[in-house]
C-alpha positions in Angstrom: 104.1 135.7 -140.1 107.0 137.4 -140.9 107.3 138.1 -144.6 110.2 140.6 -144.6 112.5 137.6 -143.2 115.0 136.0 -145.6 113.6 132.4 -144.4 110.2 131.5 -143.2 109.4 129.1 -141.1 107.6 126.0 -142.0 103.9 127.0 -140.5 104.7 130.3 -141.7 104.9 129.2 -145.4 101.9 126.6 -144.5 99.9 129.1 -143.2 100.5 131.6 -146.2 99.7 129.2 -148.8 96.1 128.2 -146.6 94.9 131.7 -146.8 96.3 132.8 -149.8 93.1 130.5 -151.7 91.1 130.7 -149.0 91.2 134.4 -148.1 91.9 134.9 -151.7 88.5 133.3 -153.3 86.4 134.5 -150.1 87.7 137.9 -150.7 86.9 137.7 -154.7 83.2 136.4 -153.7 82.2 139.1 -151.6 83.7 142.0 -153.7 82.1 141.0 -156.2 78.8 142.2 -154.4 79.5 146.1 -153.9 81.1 146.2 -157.3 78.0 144.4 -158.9 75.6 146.8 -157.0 77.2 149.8 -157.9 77.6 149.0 -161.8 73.7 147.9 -162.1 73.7 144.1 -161.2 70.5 143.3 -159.9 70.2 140.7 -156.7 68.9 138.1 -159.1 71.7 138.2 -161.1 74.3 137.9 -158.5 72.6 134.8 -157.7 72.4 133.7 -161.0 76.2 134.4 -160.7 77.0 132.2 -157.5 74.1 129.5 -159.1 77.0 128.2 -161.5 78.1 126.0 -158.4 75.3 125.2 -157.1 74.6 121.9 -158.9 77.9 120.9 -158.0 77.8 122.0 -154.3 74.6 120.3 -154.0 75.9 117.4 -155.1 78.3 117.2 -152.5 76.0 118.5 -150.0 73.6 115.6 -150.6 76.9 113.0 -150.6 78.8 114.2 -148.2 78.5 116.9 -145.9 74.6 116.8 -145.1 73.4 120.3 -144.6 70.2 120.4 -146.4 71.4 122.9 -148.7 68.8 122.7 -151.8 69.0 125.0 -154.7 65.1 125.2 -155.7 64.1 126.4 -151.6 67.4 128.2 -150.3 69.0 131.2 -151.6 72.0 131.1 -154.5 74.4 133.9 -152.3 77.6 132.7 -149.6 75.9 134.2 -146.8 74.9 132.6 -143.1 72.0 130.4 -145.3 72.9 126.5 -146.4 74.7 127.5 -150.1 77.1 129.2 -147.7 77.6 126.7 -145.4 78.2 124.3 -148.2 80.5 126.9 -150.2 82.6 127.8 -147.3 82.7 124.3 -146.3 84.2 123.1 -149.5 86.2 125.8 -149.6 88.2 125.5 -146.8 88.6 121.4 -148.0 89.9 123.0 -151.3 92.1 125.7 -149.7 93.6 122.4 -147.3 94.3 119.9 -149.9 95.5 122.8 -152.0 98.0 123.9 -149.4 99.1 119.9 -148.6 99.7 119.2 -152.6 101.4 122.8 -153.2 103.6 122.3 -149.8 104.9 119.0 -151.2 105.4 120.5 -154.3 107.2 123.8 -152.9 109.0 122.5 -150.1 112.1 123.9 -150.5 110.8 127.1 -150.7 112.8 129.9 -148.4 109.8 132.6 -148.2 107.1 134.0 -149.7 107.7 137.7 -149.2 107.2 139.3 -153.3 103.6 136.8 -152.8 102.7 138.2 -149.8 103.6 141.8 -151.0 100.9 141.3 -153.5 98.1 139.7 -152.1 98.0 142.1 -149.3 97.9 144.4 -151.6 94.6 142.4 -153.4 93.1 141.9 -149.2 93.9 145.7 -148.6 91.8 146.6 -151.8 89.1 144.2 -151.3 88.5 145.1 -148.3 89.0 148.8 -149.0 85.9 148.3 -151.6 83.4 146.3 -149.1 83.7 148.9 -146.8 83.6 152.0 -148.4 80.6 150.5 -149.9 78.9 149.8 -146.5 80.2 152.8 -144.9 78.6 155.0 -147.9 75.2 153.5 -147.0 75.8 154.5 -143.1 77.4 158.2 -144.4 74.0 158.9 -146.1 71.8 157.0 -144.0 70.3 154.4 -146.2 71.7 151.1 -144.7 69.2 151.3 -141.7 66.7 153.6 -142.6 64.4 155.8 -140.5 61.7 153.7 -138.7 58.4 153.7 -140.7 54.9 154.3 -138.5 54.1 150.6 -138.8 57.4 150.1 -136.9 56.9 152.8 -134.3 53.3 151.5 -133.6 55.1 148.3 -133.1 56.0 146.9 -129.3 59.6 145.4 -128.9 58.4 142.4 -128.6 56.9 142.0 -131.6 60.6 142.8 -133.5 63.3 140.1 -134.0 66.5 140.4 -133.0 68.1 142.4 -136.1 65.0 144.6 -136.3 65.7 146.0 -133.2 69.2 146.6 -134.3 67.9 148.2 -137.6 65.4 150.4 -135.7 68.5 151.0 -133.0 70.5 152.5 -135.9 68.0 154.0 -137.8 66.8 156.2 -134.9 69.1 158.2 -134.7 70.6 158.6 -138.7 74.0 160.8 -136.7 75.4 157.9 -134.8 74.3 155.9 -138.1 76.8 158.8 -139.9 79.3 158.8 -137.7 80.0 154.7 -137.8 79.8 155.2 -141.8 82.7 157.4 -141.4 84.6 155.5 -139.6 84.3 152.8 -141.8 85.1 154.7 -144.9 88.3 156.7 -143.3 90.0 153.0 -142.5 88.8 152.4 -145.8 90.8 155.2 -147.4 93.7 154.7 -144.9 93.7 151.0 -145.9 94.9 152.0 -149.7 98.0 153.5 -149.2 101.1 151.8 -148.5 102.4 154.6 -145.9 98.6 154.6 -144.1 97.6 150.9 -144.1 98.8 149.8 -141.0 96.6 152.5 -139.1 93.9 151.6 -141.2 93.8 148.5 -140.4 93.8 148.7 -136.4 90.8 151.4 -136.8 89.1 148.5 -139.5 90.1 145.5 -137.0 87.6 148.2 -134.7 85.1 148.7 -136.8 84.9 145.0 -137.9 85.1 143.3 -134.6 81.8 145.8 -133.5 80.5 145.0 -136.6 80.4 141.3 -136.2 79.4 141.5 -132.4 76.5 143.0 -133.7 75.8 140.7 -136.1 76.2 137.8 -134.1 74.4 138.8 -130.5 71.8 140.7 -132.7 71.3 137.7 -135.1 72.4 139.5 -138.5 73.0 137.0 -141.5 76.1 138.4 -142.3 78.6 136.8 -139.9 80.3 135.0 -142.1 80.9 137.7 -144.0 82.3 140.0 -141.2 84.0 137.5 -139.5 86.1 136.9 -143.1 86.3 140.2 -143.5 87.9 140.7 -140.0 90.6 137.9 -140.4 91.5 139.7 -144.1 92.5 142.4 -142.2 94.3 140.4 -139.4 96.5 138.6 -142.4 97.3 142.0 -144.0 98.5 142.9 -140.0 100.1 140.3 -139.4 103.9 141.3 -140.4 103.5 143.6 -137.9 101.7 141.9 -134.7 104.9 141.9 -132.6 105.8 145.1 -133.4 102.7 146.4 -132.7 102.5 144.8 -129.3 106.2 146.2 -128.7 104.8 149.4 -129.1 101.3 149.5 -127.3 102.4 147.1 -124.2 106.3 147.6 -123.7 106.4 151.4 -124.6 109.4 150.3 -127.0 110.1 152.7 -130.2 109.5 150.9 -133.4 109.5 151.1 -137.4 106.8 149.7 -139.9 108.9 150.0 -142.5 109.1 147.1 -144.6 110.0 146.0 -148.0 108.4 147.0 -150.5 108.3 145.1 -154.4 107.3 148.0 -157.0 106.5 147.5 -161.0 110.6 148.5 -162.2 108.2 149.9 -165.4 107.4 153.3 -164.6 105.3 153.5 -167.3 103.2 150.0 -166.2 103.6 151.4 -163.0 101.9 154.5 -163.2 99.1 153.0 -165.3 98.0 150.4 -162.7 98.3 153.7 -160.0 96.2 155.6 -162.5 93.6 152.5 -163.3 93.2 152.0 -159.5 93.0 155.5 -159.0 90.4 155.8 -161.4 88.4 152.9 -160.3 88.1 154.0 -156.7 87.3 157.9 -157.6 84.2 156.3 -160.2 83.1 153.7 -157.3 83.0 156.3 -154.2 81.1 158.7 -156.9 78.6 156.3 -157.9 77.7 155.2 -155.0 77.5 159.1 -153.1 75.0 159.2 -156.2 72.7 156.5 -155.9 72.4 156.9 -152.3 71.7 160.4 -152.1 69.4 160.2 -154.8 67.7 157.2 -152.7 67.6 159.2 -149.6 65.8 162.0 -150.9 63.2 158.7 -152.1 63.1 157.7 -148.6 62.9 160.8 -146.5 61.3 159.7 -142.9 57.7 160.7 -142.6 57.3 162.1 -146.1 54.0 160.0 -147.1 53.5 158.5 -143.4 49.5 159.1 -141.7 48.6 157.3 -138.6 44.8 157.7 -138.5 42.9 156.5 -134.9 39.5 155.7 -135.9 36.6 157.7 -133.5 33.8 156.1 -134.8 32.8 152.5 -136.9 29.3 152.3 -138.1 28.2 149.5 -140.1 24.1 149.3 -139.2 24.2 149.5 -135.6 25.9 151.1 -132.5 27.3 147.8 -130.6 30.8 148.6 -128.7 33.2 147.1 -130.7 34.9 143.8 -129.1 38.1 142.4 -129.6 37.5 139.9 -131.5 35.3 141.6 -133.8 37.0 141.8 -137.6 34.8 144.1 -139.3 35.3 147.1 -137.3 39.3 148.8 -137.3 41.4 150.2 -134.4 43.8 152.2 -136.4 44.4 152.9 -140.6 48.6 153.6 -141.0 49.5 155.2 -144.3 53.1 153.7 -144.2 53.8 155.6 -148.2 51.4 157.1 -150.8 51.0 153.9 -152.1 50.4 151.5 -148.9 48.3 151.3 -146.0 47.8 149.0 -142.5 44.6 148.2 -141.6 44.5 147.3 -137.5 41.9 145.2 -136.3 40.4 145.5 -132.4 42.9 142.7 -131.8 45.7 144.8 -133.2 45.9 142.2 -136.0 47.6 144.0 -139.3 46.3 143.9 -142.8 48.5 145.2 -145.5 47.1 146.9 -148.3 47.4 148.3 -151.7 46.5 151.8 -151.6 45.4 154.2 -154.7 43.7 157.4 -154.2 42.0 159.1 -156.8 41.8 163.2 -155.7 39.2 164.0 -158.2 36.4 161.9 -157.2 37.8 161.4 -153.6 38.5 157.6 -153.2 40.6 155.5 -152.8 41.0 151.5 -153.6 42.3 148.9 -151.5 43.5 146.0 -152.2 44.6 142.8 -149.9 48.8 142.7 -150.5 48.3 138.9 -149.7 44.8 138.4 -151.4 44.9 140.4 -154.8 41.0 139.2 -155.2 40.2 141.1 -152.4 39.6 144.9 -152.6 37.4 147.8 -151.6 36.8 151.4 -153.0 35.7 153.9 -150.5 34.8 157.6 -150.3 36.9 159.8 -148.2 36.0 163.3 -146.9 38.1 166.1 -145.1 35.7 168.0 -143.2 38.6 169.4 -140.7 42.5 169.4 -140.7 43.5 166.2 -138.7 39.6 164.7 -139.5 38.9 162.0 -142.2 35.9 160.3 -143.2 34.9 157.3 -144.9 32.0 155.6 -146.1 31.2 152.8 -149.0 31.5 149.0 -148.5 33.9 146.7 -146.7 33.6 143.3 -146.3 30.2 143.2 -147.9 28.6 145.8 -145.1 28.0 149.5 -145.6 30.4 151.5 -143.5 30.5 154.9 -142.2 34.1 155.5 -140.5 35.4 158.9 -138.8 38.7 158.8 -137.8 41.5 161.6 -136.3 45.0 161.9 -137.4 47.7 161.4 -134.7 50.6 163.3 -136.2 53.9 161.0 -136.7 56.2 163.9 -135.6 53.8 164.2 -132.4 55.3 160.7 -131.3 57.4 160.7 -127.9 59.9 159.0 -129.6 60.0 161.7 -132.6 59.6 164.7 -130.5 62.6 164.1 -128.3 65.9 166.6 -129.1 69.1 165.8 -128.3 70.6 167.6 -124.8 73.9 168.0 -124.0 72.5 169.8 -120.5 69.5 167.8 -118.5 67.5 169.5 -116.4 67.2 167.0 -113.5 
């Protein structure tokens, strides 16, 4: 597309008025996520939000398109699940027949280049807000955090596909910093008028790696990256050939293009001023909240991985695999919550509270709240702990040793610029 041209061609103008509701209502519909999140909407209530058109998407959905979607079962959000198979579906039937009647209606139209002017500008901020609000979570390493001892106890092939990627990233919370900065310096680039062009090559980076991530590694959020992606090809696109000029045929160019300002300085400088504003509160907010939930979520802070040494319950018989009294292994994976393994390697999750005062604590089945247990524990040495009451109806005398979390191959390694070998 060329929007600084005097006339545009017809696919030109065809394609514009496609994108400008379909890009434009996508682009509204995921902003309002980040925004939402960093103001104090809860999850529910962004689905409550999107559940407006639900009844009338699954209406169409059972007529029409056939996807299965159902309101009561599947989640209320425009994401890889059914609703956003039905609500991108419909969309892009709304965007066409919008962009047929409007055609018809404007067909004698030369260009859209004030239009275009604008809704870049909306794209450029949209996408500006998305991403600074991902790339905050990656700069202070929320987004994927630190792998808990449950998950470093766990083999690969017991992970899915995105919870290898998750523990991928959260390994190693520097690369995990490094990609959040990338993603909020296009971000920043993207916002200026004299910077957006080279904001948008580094984002068209950062997104096209994003979504091969999310794809190969089976992410529900493809949708949402791919849109993303293709925002910030239609805010590029004035300047494809150009570009191509420049990176293929070595040929000097110019991005300038024309601009359409507010003539008010006064409006002018108020809608500077409110964006300004805006931008400065949300980047603040959210260096807040996740730096105050990264200090909640420091790796290894309430983290125990006890290997139990001895499992008495009335007789001395080796313990078999199969046997579901006795444990292999109790993982304190918070203050709160602890994994019971079985000889099988079968998890429990638990409930955990721990009273200091008369030395026990009480567990309780996470699945089963019926269920519990108190038991007496005992410190006689520094990595020893001993326990002894009932579980499962038997009388149980358990001595376990603590295998340090930091002691872990994986947690031991340092970085080296210099190998030995």
């Amino acid at each position: 597309m060329k929007p600084s041209a005097s006339q545009w061609t017809s696919w030109q103008k065809i394609l514009f008025r496609f994108f400008f509701v379909f890009l434009g209502i996508f682009a509204f519909s995921y902003v309002v996520a980040p925004i939402g999140f960093t103001f104090g909407l809860s999850y529910s209530s962004l689905e409550n939000f999107f559940g407006t058109i639900s009844r009338p998407l699954h209406w169409l959905d059972q007529h029409f398109y056939h996807f299965g979607f159902d309101p009561a079962k599947h989640d209320n959000l425009p994401g890889d699940g059914r609703y956003g198979m039905v609500f991108y579906f419909t969309l892009f039937l709304f965007a066409s027949i919008t962009c047929i009647v409007w055609s018809w209606i404007d067909r004698k139209k030369d260009n859209y280049s004030r239009p275009f002017f604008w809704f870049s500008f909306y794209l450029r901020y949209c996408v500006a807000v998305i991403m600074l609000w991902y790339g905050f979570m990656k700069l202070i390493p929320i987004q994927m955090s630190y792998p808990n001892a449950e998950q470093l106890l766990s083999t690969v092939g017991e992970q899915t596909h995105e919870g290898i990627l998750w523990i991928f990233m959260g390994l190693s919370p520097r690369y995990q910093m490094f990609t959040g900065l990338c993603e909020v310096v296009a971000s920043l680039l993207l916002l200026f008028r004299r910077t957006y062009v080279l904001g948008g090559l580094l984002m068209c980076g950062v997104l096209t790696n994003v979504f091969m991530l999310n794809l190969w590694y089976n992410v529900q959020l493809k949708i949402y990256s791919s849109l993303t992606l293709v925002c910030v090809l239609f805010v590029l696109s004035p300047h494809f050939n150009r570009l191509i000029q420049l990176f293929f045929y070595k040929h000097a160019i110019s991005l300038d293009e024309k601009n359409y300002i507010i003539q008010n300085r006064a409006s002018r400088w108020v809608l500077w001023a409110l964006a300004f504003s805006f931008i400065c509160v949300f980047c603040s907010m959210n260096l807040f909240y996740n730096n105050r939930e990264y200090k909640r979520s420091l790796p290894m802070l309430h983290q125990k991985i006890y290997e139990i040494t001895s499992f008495v319950s009335g007789d001395t018989i080796p313990p078999l695999l199969t046997d579901s009294l006795r444990w292999k292994r109790l993982v304190f994976t918070s203050d709160k919550d602890a994994i019971i393994y079985r000889m099988n390697d079968a998890k429990d999750y638990y409930s955990c509270t721990v009273d200091s005062s008369k030395k026990t604590f009480a567990l309780r089945n996470t699945d089963d709240t019926t269920i519990s247990a108190l038991l007496h524990f005992d410190s006689p040495g520094k990595e020893q702990l001993l326990l002894s009451g009932n579980w499962k109806k038997r009388e149980v005398h358990i001595s376990m040793k603590e295998n340090p979390v930091d002691s872990l191959t994986i947690n031991k390694e340092k970085i080296s610029l210099v190998w030995d070998h």
